[in-house]
C-alpha positions in Angstrom: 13.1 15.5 2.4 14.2 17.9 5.0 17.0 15.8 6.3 18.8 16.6 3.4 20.8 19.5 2.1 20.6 18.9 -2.0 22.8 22.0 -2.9 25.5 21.7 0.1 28.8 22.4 -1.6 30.8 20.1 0.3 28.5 17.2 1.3 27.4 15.3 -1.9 23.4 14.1 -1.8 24.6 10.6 -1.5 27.1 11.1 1.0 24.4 12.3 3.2 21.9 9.7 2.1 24.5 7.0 3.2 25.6 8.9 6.5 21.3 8.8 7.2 21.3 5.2 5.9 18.6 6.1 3.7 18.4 4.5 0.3 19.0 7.1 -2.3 15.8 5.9 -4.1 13.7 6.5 -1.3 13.9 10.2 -2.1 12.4 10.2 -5.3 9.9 7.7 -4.5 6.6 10.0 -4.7 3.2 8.3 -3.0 -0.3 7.9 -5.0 -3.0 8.2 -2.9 -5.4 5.3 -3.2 -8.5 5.7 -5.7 -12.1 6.3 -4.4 -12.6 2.4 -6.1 -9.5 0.9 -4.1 -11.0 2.6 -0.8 -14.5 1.2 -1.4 -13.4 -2.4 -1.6 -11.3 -2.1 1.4 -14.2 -0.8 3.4 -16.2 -4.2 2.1 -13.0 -6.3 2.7 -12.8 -4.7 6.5 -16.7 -5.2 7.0 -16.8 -9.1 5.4 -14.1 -9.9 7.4 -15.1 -8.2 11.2 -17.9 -10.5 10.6 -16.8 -13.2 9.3 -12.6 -13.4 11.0 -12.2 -17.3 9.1 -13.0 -16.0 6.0 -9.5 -16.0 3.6 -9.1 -14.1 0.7 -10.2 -16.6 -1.9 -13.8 -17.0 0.0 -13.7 -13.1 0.1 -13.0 -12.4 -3.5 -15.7 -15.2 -4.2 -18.7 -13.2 -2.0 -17.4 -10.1 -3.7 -17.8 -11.5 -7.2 -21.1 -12.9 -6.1 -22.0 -9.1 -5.0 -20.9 -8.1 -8.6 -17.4 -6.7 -7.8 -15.4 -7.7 -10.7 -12.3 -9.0 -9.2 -10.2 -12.0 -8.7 -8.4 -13.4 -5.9 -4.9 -11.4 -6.1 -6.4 -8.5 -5.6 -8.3 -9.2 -2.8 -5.4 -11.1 -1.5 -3.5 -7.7 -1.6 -5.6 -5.8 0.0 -6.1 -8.1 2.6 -2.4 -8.7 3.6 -2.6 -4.4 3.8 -4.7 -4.2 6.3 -4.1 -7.4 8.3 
């Protein structure tokens, strides 16, 4: 993080963390770039449900299934409730 000065003699790294009111864990915390899989079935989430806006999760993950994506509803669920 560029806020942050890690080898400042004076200031300590959580001294500066708390003067940002940052959580100390946020710096460490290092992102994973969806998979190619996880991207696919988003793009079929977003397209099942622009056309069909009553649809909930559980119908999704049910037409999915049907389609022969091997998935159950939490999944589907979570992906939803990313993008809605």
């Amino acid at each position: 993080m560029d806020l942050l000065d890690w080898e400042h003699p004076d200031i300590s790294v959580v001294a500066q963390v708390d003067l940002l009111g940052l959580n100390r864990s946020s710096l460490y915390y290092q992102s994973i770039p969806p998979s190619p899989e996880e991207i696919r079935r988003k793009h079929r989430i977003d397209e099942l449900y622009t056309a069909h806006p009553f649809m909930g999760y559980r119908t999704i993950a049910t037409v999915m299934n049907r389609e022969g994506e091997d998935i159950t509803k939490t999944p589907s669920d979570a992906l939803c409730v990313k993008w809605v």
